[in-house]
DRENPA-3360 file (N, C-alpha, C; in nm, 2 decimals, always signed):
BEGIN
1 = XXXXXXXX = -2.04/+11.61/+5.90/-1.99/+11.59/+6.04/-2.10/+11.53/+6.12 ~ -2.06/+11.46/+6.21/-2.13/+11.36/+6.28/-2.10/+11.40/+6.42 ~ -2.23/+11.39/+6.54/-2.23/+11.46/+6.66/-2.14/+11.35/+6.74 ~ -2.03/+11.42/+6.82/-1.99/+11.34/+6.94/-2.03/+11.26/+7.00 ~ -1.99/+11.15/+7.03/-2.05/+11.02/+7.07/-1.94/+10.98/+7.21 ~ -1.98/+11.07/+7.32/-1.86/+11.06/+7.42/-1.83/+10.91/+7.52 ~ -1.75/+10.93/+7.55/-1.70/+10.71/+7.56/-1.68/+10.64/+7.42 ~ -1.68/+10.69/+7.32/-1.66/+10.63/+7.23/-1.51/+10.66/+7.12;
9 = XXXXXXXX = -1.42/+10.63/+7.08/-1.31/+10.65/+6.99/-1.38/+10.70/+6.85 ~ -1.30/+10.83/+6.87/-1.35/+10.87/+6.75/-1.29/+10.82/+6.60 ~ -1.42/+10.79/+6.47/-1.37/+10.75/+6.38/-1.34/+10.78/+6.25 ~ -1.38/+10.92/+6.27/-1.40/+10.98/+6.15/-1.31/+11.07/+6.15 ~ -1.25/+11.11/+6.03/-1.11/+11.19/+6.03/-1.17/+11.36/+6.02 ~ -1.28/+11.37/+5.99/-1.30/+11.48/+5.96/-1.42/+11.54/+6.10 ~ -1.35/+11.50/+6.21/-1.40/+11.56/+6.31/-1.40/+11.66/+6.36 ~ -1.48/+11.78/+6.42/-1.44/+11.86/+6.44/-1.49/+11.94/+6.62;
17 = XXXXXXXX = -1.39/+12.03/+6.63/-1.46/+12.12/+6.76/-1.55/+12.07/+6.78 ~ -1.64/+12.09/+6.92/-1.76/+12.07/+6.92/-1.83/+12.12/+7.07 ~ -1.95/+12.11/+7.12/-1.99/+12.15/+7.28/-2.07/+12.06/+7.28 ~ -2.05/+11.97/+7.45/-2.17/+11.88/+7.46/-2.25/+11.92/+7.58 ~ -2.36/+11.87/+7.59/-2.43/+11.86/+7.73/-2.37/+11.72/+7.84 ~ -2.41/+11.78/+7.92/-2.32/+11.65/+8.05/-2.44/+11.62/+8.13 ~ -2.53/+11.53/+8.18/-2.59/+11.55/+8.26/-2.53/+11.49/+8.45 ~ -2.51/+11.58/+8.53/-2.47/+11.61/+8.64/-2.57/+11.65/+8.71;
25 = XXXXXXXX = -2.51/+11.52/+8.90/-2.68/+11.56/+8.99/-2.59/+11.61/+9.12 ~ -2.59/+11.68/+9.20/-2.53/+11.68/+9.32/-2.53/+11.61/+9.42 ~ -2.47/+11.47/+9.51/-2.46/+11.38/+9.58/-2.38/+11.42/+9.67 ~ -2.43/+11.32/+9.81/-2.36/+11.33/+9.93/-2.25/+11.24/+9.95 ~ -2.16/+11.20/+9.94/-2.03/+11.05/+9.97/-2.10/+11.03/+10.12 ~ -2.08/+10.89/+10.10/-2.08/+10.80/+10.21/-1.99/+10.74/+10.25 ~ -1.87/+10.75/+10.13/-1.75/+10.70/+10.21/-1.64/+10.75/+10.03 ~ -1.49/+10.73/+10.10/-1.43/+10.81/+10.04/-1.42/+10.77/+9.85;
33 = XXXXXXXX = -1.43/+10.86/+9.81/-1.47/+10.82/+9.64/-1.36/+10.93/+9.61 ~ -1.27/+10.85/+9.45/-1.20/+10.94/+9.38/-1.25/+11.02/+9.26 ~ -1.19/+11.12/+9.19/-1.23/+11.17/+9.07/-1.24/+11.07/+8.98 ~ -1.33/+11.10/+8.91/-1.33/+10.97/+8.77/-1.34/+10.86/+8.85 ~ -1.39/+10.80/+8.93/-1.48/+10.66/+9.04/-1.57/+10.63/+8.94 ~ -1.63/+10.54/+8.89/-1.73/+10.51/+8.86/-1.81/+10.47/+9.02 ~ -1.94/+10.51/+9.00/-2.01/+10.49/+9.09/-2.18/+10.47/+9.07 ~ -2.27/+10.42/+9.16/-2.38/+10.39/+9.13/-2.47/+10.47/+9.27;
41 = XXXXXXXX = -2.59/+10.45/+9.19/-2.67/+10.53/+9.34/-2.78/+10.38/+9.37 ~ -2.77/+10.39/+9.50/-2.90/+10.31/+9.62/-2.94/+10.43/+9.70 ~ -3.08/+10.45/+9.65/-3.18/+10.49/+9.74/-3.14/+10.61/+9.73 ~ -3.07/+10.69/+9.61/-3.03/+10.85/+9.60/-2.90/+10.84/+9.65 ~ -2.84/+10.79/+9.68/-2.71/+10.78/+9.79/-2.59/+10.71/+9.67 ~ -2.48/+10.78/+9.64/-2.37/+10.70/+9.57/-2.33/+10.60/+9.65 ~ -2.30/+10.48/+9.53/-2.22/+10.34/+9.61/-2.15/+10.31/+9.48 ~ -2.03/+10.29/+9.53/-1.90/+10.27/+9.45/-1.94/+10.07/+9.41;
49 = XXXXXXXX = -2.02/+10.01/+9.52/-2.02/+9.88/+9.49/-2.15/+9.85/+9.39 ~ -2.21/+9.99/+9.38/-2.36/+9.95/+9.33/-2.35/+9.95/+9.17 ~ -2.41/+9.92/+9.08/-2.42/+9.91/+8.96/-2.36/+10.06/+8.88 ~ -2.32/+10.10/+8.82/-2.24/+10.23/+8.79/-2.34/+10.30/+8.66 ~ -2.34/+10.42/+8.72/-2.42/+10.52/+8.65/-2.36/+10.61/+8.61 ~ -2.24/+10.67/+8.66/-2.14/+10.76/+8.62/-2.01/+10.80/+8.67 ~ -2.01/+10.88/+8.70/-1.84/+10.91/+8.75/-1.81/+11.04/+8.87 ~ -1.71/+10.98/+8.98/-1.70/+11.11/+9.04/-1.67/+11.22/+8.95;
57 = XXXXXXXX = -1.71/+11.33/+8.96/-1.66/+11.46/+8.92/-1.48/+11.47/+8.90 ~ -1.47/+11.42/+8.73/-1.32/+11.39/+8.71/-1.23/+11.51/+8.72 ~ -1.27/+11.63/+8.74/-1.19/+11.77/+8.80/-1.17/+11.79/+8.88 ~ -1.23/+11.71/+8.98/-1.15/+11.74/+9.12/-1.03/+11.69/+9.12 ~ -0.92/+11.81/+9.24/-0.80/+11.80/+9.24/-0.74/+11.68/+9.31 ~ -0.84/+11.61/+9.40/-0.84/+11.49/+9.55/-0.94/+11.45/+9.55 ~ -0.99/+11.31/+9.68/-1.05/+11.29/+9.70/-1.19/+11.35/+9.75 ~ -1.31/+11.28/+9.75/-1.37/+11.33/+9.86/-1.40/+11.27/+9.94;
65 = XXXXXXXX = -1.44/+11.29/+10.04/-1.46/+11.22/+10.16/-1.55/+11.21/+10.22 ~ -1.62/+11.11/+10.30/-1.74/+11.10/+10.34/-1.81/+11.23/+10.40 ~ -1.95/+11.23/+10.36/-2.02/+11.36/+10.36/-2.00/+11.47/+10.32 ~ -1.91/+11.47/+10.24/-1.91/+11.59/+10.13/-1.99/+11.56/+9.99 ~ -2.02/+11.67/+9.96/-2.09/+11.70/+9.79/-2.03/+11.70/+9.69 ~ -2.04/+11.58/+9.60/-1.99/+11.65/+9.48/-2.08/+11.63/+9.38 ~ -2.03/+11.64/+9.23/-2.15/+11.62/+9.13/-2.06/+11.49/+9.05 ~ -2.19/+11.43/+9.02/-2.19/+11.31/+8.98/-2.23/+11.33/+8.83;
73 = XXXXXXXX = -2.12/+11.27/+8.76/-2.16/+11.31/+8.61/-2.23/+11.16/+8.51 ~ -2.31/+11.18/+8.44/-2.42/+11.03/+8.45/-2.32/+11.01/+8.30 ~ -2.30/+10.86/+8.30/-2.32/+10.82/+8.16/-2.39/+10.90/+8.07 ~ -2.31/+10.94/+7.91/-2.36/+10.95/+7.83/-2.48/+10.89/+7.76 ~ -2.55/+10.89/+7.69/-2.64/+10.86/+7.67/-2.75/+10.76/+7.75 ~ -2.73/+10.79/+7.91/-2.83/+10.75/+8.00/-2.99/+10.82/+8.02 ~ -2.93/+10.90/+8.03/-3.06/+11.00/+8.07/-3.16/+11.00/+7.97 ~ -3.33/+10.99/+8.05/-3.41/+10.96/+7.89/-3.47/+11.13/+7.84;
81 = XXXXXXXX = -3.44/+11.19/+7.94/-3.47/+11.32/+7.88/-3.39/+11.44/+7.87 ~ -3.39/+11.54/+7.83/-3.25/+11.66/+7.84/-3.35/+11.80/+7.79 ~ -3.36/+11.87/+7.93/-3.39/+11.99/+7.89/-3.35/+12.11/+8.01 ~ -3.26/+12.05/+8.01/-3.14/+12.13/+8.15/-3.22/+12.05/+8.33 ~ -3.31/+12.00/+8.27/-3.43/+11.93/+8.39/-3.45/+11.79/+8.32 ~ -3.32/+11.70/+8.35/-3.33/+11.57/+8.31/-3.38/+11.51/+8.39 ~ -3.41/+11.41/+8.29/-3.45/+11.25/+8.43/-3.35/+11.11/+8.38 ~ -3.38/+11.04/+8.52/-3.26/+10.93/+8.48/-3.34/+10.83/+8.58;
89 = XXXXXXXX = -3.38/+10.72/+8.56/-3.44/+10.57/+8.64/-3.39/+10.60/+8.80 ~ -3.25/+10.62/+8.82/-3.23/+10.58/+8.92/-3.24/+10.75/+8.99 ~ -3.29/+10.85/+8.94/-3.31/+10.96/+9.03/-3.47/+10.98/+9.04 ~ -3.50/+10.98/+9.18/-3.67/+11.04/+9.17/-3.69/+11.14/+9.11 ~ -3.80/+11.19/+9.09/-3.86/+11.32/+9.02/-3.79/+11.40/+9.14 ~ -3.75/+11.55/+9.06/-3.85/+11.64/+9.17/-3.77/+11.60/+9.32 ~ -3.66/+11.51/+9.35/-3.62/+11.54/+9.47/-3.47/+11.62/+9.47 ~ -3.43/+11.61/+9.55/-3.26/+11.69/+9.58/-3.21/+11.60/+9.62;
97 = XXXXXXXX = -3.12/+11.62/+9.67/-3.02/+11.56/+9.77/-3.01/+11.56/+9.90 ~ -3.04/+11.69/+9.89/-3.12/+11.73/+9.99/-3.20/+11.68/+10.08 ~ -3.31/+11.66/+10.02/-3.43/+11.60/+10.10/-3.43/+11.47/+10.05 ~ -3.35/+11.39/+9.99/-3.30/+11.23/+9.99/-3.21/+11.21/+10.16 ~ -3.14/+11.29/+10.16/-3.10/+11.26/+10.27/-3.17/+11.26/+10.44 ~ -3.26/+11.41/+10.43/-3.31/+11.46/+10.55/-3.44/+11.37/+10.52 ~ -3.50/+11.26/+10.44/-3.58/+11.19/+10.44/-3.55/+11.07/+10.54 ~ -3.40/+11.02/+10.46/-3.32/+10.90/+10.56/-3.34/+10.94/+10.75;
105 = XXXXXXXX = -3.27/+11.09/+10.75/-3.22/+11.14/+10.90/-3.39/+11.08/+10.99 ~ -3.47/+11.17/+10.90/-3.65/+11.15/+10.97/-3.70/+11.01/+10.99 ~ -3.66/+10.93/+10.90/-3.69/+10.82/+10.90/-3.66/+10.72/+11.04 ~ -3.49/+10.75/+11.00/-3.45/+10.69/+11.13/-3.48/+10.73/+11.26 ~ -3.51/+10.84/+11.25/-3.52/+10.87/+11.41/-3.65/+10.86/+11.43 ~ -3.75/+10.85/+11.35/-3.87/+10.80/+11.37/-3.87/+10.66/+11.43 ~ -3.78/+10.58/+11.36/-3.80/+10.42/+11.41/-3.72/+10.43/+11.53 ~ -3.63/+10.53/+11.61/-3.59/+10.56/+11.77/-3.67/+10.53/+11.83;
113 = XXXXXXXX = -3.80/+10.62/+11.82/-3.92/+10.67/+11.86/-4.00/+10.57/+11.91 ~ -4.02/+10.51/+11.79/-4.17/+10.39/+11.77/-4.24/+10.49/+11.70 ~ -4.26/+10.53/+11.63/-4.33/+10.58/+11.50/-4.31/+10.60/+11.37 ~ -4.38/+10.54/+11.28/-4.41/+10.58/+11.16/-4.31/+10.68/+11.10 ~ -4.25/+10.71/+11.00/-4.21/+10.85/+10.92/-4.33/+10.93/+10.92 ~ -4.45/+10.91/+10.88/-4.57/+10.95/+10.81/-4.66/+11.00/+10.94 ~ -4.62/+10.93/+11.06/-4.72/+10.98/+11.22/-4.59/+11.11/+11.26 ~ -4.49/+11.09/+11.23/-4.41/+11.16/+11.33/-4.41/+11.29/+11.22;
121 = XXXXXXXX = -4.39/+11.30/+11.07/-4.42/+11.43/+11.01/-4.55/+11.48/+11.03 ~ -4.66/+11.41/+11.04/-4.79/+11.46/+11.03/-4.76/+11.51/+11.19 ~ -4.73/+11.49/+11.28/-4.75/+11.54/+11.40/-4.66/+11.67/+11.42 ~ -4.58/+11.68/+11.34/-4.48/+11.82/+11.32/-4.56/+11.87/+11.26 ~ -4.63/+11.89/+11.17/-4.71/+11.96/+11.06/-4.84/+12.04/+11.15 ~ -4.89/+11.92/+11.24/-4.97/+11.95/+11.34/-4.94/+12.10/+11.46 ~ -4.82/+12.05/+11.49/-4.74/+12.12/+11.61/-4.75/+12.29/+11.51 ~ -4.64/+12.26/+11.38/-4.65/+12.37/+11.37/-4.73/+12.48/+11.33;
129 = XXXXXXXX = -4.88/+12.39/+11.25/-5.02/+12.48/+11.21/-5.07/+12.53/+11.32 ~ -5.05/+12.44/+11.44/-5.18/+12.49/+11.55/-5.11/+12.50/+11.69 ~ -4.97/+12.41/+11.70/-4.91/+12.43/+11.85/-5.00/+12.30/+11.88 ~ -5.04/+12.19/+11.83/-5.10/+12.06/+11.92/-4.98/+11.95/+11.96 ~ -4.96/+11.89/+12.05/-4.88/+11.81/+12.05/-4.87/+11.71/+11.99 ~ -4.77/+11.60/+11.96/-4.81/+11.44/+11.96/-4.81/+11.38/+12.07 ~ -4.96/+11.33/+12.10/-4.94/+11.19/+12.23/-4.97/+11.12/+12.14 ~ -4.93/+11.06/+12.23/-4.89/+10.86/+12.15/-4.93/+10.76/+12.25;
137 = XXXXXXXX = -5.02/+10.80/+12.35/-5.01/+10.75/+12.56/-4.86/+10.77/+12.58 ~ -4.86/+10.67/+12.64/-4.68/+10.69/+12.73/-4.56/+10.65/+12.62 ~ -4.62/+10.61/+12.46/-4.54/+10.58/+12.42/-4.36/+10.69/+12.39 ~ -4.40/+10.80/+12.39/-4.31/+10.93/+12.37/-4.23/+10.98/+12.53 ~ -4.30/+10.90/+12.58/-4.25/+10.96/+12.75/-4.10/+10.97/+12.76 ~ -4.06/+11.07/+12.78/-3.90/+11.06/+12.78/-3.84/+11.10/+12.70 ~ -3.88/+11.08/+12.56/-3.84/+11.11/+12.42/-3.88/+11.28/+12.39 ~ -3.77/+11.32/+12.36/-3.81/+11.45/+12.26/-3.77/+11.48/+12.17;
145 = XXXXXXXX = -3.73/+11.59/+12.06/-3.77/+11.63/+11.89/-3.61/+11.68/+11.91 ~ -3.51/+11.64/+11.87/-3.40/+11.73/+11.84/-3.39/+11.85/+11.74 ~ -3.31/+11.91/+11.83/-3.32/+12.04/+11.73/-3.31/+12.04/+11.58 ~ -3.21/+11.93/+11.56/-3.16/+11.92/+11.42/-3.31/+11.85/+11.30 ~ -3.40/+11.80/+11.41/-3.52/+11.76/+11.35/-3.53/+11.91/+11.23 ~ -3.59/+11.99/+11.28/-3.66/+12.11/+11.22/-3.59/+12.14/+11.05 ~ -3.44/+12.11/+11.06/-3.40/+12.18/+10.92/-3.43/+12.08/+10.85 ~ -3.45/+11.92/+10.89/-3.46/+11.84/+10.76/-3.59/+11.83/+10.77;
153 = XXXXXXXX = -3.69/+11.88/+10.85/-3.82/+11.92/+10.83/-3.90/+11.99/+10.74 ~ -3.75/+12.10/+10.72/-3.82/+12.20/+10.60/-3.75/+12.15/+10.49 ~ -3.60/+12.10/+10.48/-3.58/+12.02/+10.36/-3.69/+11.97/+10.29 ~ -3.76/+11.87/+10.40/-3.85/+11.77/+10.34/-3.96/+11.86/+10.21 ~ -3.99/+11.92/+10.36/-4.12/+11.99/+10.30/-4.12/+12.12/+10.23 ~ -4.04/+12.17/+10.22/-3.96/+12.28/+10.15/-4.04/+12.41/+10.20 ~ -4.13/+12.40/+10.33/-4.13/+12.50/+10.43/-4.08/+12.53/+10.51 ~ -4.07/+12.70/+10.54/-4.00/+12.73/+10.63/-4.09/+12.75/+10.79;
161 = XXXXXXXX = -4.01/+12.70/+10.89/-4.09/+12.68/+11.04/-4.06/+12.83/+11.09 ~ -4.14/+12.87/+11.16/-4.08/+13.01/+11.25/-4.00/+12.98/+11.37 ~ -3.89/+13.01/+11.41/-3.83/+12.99/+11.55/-3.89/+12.97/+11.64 ~ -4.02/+13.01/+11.67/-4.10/+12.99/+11.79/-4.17/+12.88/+11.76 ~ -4.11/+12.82/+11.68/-4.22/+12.63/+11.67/-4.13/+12.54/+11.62 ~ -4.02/+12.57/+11.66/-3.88/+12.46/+11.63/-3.84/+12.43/+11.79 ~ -4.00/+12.38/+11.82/-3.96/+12.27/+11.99/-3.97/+12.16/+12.01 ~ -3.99/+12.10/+12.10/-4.02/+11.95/+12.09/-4.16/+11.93/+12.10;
169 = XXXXXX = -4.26/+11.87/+11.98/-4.38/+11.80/+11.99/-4.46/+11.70/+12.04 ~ -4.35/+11.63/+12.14/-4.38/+11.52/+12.25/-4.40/+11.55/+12.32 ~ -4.55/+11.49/+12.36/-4.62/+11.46/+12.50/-4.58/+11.32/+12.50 ~ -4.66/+11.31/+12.66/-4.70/+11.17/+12.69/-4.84/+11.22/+12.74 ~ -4.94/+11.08/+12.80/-5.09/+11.12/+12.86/-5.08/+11.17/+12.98 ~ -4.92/+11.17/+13.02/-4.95/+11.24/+13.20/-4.95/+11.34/+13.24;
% end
């Protein structure tokens, strides 16, 4: 007997039962995707127009719909490694979905700002070790840290902030 070869017509008559591994990552939709979609990822992010790596999760009963989770099941024999902790080209090490996403949210609202990803986390990191602010001179004047900053803060960094340092870190020099 010869191991399952899934996507493929089976040829041998004497096939039998069998259990496979699947490798599956959990994804955010960005816009509406069916069961069984083939789909591709840009930048951790499913795209139905991007190069195809696997398939909506073919058990679901409906659609899903932008911003919902589902699991994305990869081509068979894509993945270069399998030990319940696979890797696949188009997934970073070691990230989530998670903090693929709350990396995007920081990002952007950094370039709101006029700063950096890398000045505006390091100035959170700052705020919350020691309580120092970020000045920037006048460049932050007006500007402050939304609340919703803080949870993709700890996504990011997979620390947790205490409530009494989930404020806004913006100064200006005046």
């Amino acid at each position: 007997m010869t191991h399952p070869i899934i996507g493929s017509l089976i040829t041998e008559r004497d096939a039998q039962r069998d259990a496979i591994h699947l490798a599956i990552a959990p994804v955010i939709a960005q816009e509406r995707l069916a069961p069984g979609q083939r789909v591709g990822l840009v930048n951790g992010i499913p795209d139905a127009a991007a190069h195809p790596i696997g398939i909506v999760d073919p058990f679901l009963n409906g659609p899903v719909f932008k911003g919902e989770g589902f699991w994305l099941f990869l081509y068979p024999g894509s993945i270069t490694s399998l030990r319940h902790d696979w890797a696949h080209p188009s997934f970073p090490v070691k990230e989530s979905v998670r903090q693929v996403g709350s990396e995007k949210w920081v990002r952007e609202f950094a370039e709101t700002v006029g700063l950096s990803y890398e000045r505006l986390m390091d100035g959170a990191k700052t705020f919350v070790e020691s309580g120092d602010y970020l000045c920037e001179g006048g460049l932050l004047e007006g500007e402050s840290v939304p609340e919703e900053f803080w949870s993709h803060y700890e996504n990011i960094t997979g620390t947790v902030v205490p409530e009494n340092s989930k404020d806004n870190f913006f100064t200006c020099r005046c």
